[in-house]
VEXZATOR-791502 format. One record per residue (C-alpha): x, y, z. Coordinates in steps of 0.5 Angstrom, whole numbers, padded with zeros to 4 digits, always signed. Example, Ala and Ser with C-alpha at 12.3 -4.5 7.8 and 13.67 -1.06 7.14 Angstrom:
+0025-0009+0016;+0027-0002+0014;
This chain:
+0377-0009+0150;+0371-0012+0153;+0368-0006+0155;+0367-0005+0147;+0365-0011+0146;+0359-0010+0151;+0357-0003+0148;+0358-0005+0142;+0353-0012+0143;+0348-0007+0148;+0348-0002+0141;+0347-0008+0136;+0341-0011+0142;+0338-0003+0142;+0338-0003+0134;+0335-0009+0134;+0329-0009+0139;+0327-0002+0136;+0327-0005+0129;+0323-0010+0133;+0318-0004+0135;+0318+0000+0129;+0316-0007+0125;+0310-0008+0130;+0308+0000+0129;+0308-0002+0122;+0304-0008+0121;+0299-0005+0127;+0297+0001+0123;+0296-0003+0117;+0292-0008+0122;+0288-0002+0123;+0287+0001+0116;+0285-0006+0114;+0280-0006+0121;+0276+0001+0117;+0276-0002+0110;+0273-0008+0113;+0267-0004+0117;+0267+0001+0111;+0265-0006+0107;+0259-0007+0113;+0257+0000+0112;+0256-0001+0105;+0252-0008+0106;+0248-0004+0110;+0247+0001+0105;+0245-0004+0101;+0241-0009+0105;+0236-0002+0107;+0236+0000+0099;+0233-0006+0099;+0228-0006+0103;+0226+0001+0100;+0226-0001+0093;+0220-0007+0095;+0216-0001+0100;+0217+0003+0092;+0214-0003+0088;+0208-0004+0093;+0211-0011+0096;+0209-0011+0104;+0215-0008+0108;+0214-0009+0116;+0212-0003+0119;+0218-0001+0123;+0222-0001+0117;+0215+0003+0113;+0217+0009+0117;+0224+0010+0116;+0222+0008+0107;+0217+0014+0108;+0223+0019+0111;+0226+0017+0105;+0220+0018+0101;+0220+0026+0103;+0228+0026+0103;+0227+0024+0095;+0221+0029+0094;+0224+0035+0097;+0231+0033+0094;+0226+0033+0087;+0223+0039+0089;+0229+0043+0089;+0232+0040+0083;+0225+0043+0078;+0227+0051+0081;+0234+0051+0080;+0232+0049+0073;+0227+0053+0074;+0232+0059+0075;+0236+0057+0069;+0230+0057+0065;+0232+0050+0063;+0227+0044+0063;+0228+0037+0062;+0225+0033+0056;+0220+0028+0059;+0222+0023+0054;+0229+0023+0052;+0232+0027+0058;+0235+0033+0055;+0236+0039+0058;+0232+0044+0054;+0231+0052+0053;+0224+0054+0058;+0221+0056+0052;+0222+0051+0047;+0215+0048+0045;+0218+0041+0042;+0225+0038+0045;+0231+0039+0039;+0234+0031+0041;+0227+0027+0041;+0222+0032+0037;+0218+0031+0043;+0213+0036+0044;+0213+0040+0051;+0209+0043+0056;+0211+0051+0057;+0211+0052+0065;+0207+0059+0066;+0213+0061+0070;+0219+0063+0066;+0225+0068+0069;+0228+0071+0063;+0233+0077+0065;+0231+0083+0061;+0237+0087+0059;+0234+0093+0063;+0235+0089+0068;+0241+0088+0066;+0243+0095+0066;+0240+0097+0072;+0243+0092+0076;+0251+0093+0079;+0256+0092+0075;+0263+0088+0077;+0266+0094+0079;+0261+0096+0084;+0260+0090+0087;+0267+0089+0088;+0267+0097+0092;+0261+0094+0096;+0266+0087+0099;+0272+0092+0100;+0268+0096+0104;+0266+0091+0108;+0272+0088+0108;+0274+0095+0111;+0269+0095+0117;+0270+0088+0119;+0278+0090+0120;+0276+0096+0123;+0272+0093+0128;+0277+0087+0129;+0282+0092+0130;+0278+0096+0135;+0276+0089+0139;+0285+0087+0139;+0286+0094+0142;+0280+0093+0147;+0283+0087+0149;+0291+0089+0149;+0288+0096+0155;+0284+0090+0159;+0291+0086+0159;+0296+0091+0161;+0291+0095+0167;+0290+0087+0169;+0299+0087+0169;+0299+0093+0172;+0294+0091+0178;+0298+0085+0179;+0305+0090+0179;+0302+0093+0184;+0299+0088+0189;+0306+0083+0188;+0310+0090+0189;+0315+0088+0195;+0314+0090+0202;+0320+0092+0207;+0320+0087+0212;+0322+0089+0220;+0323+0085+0225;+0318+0086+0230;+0317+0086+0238;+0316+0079+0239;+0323+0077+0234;+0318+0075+0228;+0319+0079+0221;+0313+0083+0220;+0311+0087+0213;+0311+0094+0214;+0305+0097+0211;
């Protein structure tokens, strides 16, 4: 009865002590999500403090010089960003009213929203129906990607079967330099390796 008694106390400590364990696993995972929640919170804060700093560089206030070269970095970002902006729209054949920000037709002369009127950028990329005509269809395009597709298996194939040849002439020297020798008792009573 005792000995039972004993088991059954070391399973009940067991159980507990994993409880115990599994509970402080638990509360240190939350532990350290809260960790990064709190440091995400910091980044923002700093995000916030360098936007600052940024925004009196744009509005002309005096900004200290070691801050004066990241807000210029910045500055080329935004054009650049701005810059690949107007040819995506340029592309669309889309342009945005200055006035009301609504996006209008390349061509259009005054804006539909705001009646605004509308530079006509020299360059627009109207697509003709002959150009239309002459280019791929679907169909052809999707035989071009297949076929494609076909060489890079092919040559992914080729490559499989190249290295699988490397790999059994790699077998088969290790067979033959691992192939057991006889061995023979030699004249001074050691075993020697027949050759």
């Amino acid at each position: 009865m005792t000995f039972l008694k004993d088991i059954t106390k070391r399973v009940s400590n067991s159980a507990k002590v994993a409880a115990k364990k599994s509970g402080n696993m638990v509360e240190a995972t939350k532990l350290g999500l809260n960790i990064n929640t709190e440091e995400e919170k910091i980044q923002k804060a700093y995000a916030k403090i360098g936007e600052r700093i940024y925004n009196l560089y744009e509005s002309e206030e005096t900004v200290d010089n070691e801050y004066k070269e990241v807000c210029e970095e910045i500055m080329k970002y935004k054009e650049n960003i701005q810059s690949m902006k107007d040819k995506i729209l340029l592309l669309k054949n889309i342009k945005i009213c200055p006035e009301c920000d609504a996006e209008l037709e390349c061509k259009d002369a005054y804006c539909n929203m705001c009646g605004a009127k509308q530079e006509i950028p020299e360059v627009c990329f109207e697509t003709t129906e002959e150009e239309i005509i002459e280019g791929d269809t679907f169909e052809e395009e999707e035989k071009k990607t297949e076929a494609i597709n076909e060489e890079v298996n092919e040559e992914r194939a080729a490559e499989e079967n190249n290295f699988e040849e490397e790999d059994n002439k790699t077998e088969i020297i290790k067979e033959e330099t691992t192939e057991e020798k006889p061995i023979e008792a030699g004249e001074n009573g050691m075993e020697e390796i027949k050759k």
